[in-house]
C-alpha positions in Angstrom: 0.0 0.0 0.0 2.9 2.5 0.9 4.7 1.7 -3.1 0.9 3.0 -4.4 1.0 6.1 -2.3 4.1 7.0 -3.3 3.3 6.5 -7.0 0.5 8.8 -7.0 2.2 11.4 -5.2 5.0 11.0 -8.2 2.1 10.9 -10.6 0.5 14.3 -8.8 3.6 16.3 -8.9 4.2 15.2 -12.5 0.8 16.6 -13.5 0.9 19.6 -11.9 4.3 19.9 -13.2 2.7 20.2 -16.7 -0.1 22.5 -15.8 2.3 24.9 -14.1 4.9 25.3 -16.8 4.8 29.1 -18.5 6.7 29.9 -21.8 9.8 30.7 -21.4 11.8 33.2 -23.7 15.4 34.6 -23.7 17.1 37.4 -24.8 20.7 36.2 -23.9 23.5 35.7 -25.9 23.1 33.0 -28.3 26.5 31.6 -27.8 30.2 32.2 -28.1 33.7 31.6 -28.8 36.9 31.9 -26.5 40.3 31.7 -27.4 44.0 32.7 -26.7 47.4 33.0 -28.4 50.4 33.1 -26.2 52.2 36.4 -27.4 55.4 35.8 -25.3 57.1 36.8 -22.2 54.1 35.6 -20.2 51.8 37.4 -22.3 48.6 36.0 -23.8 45.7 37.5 -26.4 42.1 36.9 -25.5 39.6 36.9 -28.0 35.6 36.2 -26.9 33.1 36.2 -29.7 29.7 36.7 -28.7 26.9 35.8 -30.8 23.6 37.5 -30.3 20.3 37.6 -31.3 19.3 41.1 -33.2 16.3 41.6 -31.3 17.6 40.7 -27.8 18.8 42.9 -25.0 21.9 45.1 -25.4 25.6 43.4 -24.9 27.4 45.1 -22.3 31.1 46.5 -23.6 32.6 44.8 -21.2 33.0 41.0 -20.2 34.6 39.3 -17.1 37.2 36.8 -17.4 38.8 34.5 -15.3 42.1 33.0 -15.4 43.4 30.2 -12.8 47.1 28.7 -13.2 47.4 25.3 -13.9 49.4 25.2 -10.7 46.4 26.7 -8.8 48.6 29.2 -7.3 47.1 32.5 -8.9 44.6 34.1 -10.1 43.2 37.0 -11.9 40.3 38.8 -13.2 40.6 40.5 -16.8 37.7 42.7 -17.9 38.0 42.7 -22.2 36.8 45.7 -24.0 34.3 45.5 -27.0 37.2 46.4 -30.1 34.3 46.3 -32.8 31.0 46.5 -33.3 28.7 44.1 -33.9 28.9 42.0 -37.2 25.9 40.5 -39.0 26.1 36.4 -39.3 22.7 36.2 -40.3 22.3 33.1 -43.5 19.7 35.0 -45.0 19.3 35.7 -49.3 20.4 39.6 -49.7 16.5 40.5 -50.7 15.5 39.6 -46.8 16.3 41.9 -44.3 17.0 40.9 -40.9 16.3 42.4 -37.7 19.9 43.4 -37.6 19.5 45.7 -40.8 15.7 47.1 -39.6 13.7 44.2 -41.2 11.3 41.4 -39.5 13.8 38.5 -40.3 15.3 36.8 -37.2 19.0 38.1 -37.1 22.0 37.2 -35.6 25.1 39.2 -34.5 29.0 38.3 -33.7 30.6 40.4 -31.7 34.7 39.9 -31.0 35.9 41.6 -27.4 
């Protein structure tokens, strides 16, 4: 009797999982790329591409990054600057205008820091 109670308590909170569920929708960065290039004397190059929906909220010009040695004894915080501004990545025919450009397409932007 105690394995059927606790089956339709699993079987309650499962339905009222379902009837409790809103839409969700985000206007966060799509997705990105990170990469460095050793330059030397203990001297790297960050690069983070940020790809973003058109539409979505504004990118900040700055982004936080963390660095850890691999010997775990230090670490730092870098901030990177935006160097460019956004660039359209959109795989739409030229005759469609995307959000990006002021039309109704979805659009998608890359944006290198």
């Amino acid at each position: 009797m105690k394995g059927l109670s606790t089956l339709f308590k699993g079987l309650l909170a499962l339905v009222a999982c379902c009837f409790l569920t809103a839409p969700l929708m985000a206007t966060h960065i799509m997705g990105s790329d990170i990469s460095y290039r050793c330059l030397g004397g203990n001297q790297y190059q960050i690069v983070v591409t940020l790809y973003r929906d058109c539409s979505g909220v504004a990118v900040t010009n700055t982004i936080p990054v963390d660095v850890l040695s691999s010997c775990g004894n230090s670490s730092v915080t870098l901030t990177l600057d935006q160097n460019q501004s956004g660039q359209e990545v959109s795989q739409l025919c030229p005759t469609y205008l995307s959000t990006c450009r002021g039309g109704s397409y979805p659009g998608c932007s890359a944006i290198r820091m």
